[in-house]
LUMVO-787547 format. One record per residue (C-alpha): residue number from 0; residue in one letter; z, x, y. Coordinates in Angstrom, 2 decimals. Layout:
<pts>
<pt NUM,"A",<Z,X,Y>>
...
</pts>
This chain:
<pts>
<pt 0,"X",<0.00,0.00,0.00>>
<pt 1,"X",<-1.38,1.02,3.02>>
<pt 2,"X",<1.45,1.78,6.17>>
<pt 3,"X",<0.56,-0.10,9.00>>
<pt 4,"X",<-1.21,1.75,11.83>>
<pt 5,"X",<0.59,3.52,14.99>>
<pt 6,"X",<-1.33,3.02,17.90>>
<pt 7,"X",<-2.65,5.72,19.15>>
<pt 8,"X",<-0.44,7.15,23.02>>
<pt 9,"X",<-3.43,6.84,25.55>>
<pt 10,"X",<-1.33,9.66,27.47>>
<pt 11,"X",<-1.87,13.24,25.55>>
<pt 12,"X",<1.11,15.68,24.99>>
<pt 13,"X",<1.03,19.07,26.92>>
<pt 14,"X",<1.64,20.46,30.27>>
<pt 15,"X",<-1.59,20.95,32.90>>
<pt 16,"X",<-0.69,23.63,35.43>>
<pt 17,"X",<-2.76,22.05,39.04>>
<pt 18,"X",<-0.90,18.65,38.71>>
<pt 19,"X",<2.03,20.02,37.56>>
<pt 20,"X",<1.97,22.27,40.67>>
<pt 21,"X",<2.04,19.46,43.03>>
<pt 22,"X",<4.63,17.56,40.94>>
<pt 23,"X",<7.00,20.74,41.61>>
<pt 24,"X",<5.93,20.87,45.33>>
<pt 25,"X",<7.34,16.70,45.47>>
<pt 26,"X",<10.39,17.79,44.07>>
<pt 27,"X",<11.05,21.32,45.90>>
<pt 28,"X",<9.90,19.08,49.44>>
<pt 29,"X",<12.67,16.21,48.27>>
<pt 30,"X",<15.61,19.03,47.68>>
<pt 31,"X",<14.65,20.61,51.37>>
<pt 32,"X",<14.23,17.25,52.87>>
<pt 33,"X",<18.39,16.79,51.89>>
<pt 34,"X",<19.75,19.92,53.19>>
<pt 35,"X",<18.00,19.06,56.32>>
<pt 36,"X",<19.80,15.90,56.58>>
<pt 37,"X",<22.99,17.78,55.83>>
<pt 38,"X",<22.31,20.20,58.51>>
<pt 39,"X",<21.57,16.60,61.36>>
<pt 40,"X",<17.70,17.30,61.41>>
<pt 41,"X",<16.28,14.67,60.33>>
<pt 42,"X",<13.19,14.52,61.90>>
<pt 43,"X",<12.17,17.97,60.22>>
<pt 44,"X",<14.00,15.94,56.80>>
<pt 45,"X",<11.61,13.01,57.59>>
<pt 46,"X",<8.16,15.12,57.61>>
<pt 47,"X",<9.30,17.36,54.51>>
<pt 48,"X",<9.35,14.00,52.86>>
<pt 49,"X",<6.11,12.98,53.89>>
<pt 50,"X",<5.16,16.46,52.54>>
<pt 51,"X",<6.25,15.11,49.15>>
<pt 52,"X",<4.54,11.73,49.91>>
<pt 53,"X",<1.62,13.83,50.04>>
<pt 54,"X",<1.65,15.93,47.03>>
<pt 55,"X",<2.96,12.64,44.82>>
<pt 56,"X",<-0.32,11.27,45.91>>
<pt 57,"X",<-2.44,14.69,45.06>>
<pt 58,"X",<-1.09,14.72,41.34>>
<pt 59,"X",<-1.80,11.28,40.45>>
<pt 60,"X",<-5.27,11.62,41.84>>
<pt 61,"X",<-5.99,15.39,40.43>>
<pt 62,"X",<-4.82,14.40,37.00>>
<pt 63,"X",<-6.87,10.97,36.87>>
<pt 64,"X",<-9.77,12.80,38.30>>
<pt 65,"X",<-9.58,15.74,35.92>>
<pt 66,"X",<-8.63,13.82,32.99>>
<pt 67,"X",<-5.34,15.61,32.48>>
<pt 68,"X",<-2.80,12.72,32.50>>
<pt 69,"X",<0.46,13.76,30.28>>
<pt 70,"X",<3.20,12.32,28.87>>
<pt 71,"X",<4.60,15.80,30.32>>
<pt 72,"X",<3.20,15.21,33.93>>
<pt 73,"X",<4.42,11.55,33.31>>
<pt 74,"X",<8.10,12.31,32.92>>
<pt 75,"X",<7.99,15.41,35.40>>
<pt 76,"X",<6.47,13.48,38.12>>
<pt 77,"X",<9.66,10.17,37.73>>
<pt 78,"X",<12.01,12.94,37.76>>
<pt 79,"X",<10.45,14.35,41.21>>
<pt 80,"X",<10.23,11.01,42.44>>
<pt 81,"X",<14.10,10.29,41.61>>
<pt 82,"X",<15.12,13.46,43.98>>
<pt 83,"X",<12.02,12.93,46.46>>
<pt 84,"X",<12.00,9.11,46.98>>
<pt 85,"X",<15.57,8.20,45.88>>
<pt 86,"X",<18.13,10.48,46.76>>
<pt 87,"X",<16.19,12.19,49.31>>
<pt 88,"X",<16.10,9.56,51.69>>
<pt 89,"X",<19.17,7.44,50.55>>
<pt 90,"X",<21.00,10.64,51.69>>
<pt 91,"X",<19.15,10.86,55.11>>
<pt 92,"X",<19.81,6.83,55.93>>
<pt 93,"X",<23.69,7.74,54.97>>
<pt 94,"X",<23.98,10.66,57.19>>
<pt 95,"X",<22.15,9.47,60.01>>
<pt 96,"X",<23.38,5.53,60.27>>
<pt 97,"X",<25.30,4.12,57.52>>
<pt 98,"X",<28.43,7.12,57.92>>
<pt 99,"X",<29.73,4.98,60.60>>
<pt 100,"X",<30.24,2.28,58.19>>
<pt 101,"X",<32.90,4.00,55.49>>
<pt 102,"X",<32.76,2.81,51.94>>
<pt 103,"X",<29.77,0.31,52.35>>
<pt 104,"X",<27.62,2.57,53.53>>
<pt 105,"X",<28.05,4.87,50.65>>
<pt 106,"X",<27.36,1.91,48.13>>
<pt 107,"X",<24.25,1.00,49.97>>
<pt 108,"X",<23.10,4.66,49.56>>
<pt 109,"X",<24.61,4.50,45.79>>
<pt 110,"X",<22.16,1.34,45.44>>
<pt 111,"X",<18.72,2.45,46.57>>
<pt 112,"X",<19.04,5.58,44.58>>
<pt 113,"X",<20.08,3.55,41.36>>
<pt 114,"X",<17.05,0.90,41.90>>
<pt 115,"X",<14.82,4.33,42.45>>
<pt 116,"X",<16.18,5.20,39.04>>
<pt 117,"X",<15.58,1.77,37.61>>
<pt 118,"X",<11.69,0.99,39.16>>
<pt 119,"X",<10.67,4.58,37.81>>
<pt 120,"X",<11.87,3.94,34.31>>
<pt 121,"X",<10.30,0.84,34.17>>
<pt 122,"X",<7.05,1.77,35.43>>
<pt 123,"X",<6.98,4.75,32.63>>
<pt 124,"X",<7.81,1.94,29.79>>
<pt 125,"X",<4.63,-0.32,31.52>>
<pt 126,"X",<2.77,2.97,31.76>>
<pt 127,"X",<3.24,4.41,28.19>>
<pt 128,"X",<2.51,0.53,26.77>>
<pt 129,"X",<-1.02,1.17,27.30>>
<pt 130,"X",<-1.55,-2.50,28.98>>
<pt 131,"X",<-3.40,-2.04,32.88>>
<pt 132,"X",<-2.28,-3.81,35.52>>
<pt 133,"X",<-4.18,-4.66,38.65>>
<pt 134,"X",<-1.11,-4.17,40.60>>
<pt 135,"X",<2.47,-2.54,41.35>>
<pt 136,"X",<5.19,-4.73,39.64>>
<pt 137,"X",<7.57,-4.16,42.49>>
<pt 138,"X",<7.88,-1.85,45.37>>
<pt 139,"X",<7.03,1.67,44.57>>
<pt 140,"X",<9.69,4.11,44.94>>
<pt 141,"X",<8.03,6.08,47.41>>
<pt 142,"X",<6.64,3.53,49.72>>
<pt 143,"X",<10.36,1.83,49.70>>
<pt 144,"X",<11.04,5.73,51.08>>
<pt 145,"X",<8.17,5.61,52.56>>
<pt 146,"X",<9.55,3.10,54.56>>
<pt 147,"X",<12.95,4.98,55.76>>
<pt 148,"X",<10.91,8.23,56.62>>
<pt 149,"X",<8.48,6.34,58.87>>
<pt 150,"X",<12.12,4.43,60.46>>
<pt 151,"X",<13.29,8.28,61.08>>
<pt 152,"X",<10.46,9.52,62.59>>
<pt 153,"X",<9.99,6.85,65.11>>
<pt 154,"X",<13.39,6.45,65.83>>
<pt 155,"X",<14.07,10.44,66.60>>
<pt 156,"X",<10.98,10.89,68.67>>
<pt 157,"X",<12.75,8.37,71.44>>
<pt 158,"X",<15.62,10.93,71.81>>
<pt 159,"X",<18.45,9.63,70.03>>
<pt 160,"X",<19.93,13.23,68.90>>
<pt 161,"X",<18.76,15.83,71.49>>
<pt 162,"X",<15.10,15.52,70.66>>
<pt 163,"X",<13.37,14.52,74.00>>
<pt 164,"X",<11.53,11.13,74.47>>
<pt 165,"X",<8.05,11.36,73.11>>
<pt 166,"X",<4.95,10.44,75.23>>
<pt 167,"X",<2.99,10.04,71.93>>
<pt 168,"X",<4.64,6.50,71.37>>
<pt 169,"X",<3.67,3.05,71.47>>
<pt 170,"X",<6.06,0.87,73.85>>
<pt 171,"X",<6.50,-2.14,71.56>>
<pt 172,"X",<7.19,0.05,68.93>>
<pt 173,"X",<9.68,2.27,71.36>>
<pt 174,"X",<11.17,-0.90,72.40>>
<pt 175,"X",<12.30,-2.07,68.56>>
<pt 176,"X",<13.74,0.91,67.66>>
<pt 177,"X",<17.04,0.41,68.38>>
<pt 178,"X",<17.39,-3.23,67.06>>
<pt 179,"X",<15.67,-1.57,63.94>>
<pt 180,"X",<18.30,1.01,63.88>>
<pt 181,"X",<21.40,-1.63,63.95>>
<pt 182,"X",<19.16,-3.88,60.61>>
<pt 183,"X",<18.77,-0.51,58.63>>
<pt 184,"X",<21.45,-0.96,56.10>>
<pt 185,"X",<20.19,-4.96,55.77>>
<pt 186,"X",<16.73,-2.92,55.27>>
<pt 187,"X",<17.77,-0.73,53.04>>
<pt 188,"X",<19.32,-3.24,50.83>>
<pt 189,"X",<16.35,-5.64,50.68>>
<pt 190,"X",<13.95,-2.63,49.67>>
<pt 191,"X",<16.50,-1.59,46.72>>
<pt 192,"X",<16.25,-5.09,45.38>>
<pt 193,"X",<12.34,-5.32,45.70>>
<pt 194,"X",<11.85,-2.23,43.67>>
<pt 195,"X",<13.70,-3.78,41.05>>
<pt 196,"X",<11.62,-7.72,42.17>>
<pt 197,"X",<8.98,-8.87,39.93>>
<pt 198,"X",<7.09,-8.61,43.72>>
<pt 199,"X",<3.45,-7.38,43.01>>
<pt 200,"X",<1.99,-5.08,45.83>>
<pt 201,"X",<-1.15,-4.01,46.11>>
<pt 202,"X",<-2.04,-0.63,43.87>>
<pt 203,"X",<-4.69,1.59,45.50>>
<pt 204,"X",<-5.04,4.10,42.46>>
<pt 205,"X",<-7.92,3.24,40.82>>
<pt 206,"X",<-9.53,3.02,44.23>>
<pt 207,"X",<-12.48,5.22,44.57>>
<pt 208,"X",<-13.97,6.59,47.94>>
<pt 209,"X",<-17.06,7.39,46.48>>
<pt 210,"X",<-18.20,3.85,45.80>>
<pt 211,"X",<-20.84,2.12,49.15>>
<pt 212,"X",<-18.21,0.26,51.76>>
<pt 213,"X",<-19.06,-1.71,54.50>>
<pt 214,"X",<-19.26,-1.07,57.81>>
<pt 215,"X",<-16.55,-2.37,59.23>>
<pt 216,"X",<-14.31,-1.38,56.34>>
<pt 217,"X",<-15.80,2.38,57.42>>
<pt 218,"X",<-14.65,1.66,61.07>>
<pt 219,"X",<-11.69,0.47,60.46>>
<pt 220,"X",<-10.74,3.57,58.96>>
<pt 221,"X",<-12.34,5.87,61.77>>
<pt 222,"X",<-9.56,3.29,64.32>>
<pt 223,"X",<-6.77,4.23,61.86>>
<pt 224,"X",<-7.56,8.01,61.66>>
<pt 225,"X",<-7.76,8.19,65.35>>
<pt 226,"X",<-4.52,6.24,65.99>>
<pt 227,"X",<-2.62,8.65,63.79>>
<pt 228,"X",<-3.64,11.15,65.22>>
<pt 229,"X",<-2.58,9.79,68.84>>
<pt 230,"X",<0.49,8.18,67.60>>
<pt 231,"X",<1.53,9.60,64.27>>
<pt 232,"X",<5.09,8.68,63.84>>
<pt 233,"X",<4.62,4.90,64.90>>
<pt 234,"X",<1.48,4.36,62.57>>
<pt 235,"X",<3.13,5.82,59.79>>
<pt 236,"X",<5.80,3.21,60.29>>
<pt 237,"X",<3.62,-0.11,61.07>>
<pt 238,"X",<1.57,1.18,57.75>>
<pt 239,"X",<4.75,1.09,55.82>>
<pt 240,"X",<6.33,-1.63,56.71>>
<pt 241,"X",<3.28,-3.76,56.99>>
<pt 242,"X",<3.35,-2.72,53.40>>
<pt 243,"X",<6.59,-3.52,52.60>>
<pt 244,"X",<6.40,-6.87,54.04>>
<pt 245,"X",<2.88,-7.75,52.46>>
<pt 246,"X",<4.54,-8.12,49.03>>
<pt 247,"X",<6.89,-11.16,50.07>>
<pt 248,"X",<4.32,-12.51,52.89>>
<pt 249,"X",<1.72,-12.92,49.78>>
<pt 250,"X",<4.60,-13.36,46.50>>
<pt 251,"X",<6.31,-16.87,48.02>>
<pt 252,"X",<3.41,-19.18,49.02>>
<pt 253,"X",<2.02,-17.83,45.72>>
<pt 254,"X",<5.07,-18.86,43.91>>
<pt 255,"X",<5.43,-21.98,45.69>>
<pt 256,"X",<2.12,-22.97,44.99>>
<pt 257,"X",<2.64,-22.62,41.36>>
<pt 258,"X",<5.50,-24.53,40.91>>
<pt 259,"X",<3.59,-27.15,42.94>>
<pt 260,"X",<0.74,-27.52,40.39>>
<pt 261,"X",<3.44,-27.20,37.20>>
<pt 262,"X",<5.15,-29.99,38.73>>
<pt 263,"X",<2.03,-32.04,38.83>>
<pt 264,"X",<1.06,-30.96,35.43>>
<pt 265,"X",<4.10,-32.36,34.25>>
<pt 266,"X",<4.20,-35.59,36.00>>
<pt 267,"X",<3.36,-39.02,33.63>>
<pt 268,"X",<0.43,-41.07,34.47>>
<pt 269,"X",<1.33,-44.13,35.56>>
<pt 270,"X",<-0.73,-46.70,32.99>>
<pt 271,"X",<-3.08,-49.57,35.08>>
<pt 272,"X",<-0.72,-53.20,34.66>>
<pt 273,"X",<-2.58,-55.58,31.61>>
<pt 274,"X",<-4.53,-58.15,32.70>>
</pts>
């Protein structure tokens, strides 16, 4: 009697040095980014983080390109991620606003790293199933840093720790900053809970650059490349949040719209009174 068949891992076994090399540089970028924030800078903490942003994005895309994906690189690159987009920037929000707050603020912290934890291990069980999905099944981990960074950036260009007031800014944005600053820990609370959500967002990995756009998709992204390079700090932050947000602006009419239709589904049909 024939056992019955193992199906075979889609991911293969060994360790590729060029994606590996950027996994490293995530994870070296995440340990700087913290003793920055121990040391009060956290605008230079902020933009070794987007470093690691950076180089999370490079080994995803070098190992799909090059066919290298590994259960290695897979593994490697959550553990980065943990350090990079979890503790990283949980230790940045604690040091630079929730401090003031005592034991709270330290469980807030405590939280977004342990939803980091949780999102990453559950995207390496969907990853390793072999099943593709279209989309993210919750916030990722690094655009829920992502995020934080973008908060940090924005917020220390207006001055609030010695920096000088940046011309480079856009006033509505200036203007927000400090009501932003006071809703951080709410912030930081709702993005540990929607990395653990069943919230899809929108996955741009299997997007390819190569393929004919349109037009106006082209120009749009001329606009966007010119307005980061004018105002960096406050585009980062309208991208991520706009992100962010797009989950739940998208997720609840959805859901309510469903439950809608079931409840019609479900509802008798009256029968036409005899004659």
């Amino acid at each position: 009697m024939k056992k019955p068949s193992i199906k075979k891992e889609n991911l293969k076994k060994g360790i590729y040095i060029i994606p590996s090399l950027f996994t490293c540089g995530n994870m070296a970028l995440g340990v700087l980014s913290i003793f920055a924030s121990s040391e009060g800078l956290f605008l230079r903490a902020a933009w070794f983080l987007v470093g690691a942003l950076v180089c999370d994005i490079l080994d995803g895309r070098i190992a799909r390109m090059t066919k290298t994906t590994s259960e290695f690189g897979l593994h490697i690159d959550s553990l980065s991620d943990v350090i990079s987009f979890g503790v990283a920037p949980a230790f940045m929000m604690h040091q630079l606003v929730l401090a003031d707050m005592g034991p709270p603020g330290v469980a807030i912290a405590v939280l977004f790293v342990l939803c980091s934890a949780l999102r990453l291990a559950r995207f390496n069980v969907l990853a390793q199933s072999g099943e593709s999905y279209k989309h993210f099944v919750g916030l990722p981990t690094p655009a829920s840093a992502g995020v934080i960074l973008s908060f940090v950036l924005s917020y220390e260009i207006l001055g609030p720790a010695g920096y000088g007031v940046g011309s480079n800014t856009i006033p509505g944005v200036a203007a927000l900053m400090p009501v932003i600053f006071r809703a951080m820990p709410v912030v930081t609370i709702i993005l540990s809970f929607l990395m653990v959500s069943n919230v899809p967002y929108v996955s741009f990995k299997k997007t390819k650059l190569t393929r004919v756009r349109s037009i106006q998709l082209f120009c749009f992204f001329i606009v966007l490349a010119i307005l980061l390079l004018v105002f960096p700090q406050n585009v980062i932050f309208i991208i991520f949040f706009g992100y962010a947000a797009s989950g739940l602006l998208f997720y609840f009419p959805r859901l309510l719209w469903a439950k809608k239709r079931n409840r019609k589904k479900r509802e008798p049909v009256k029968s036409l009174p005899e004659a």
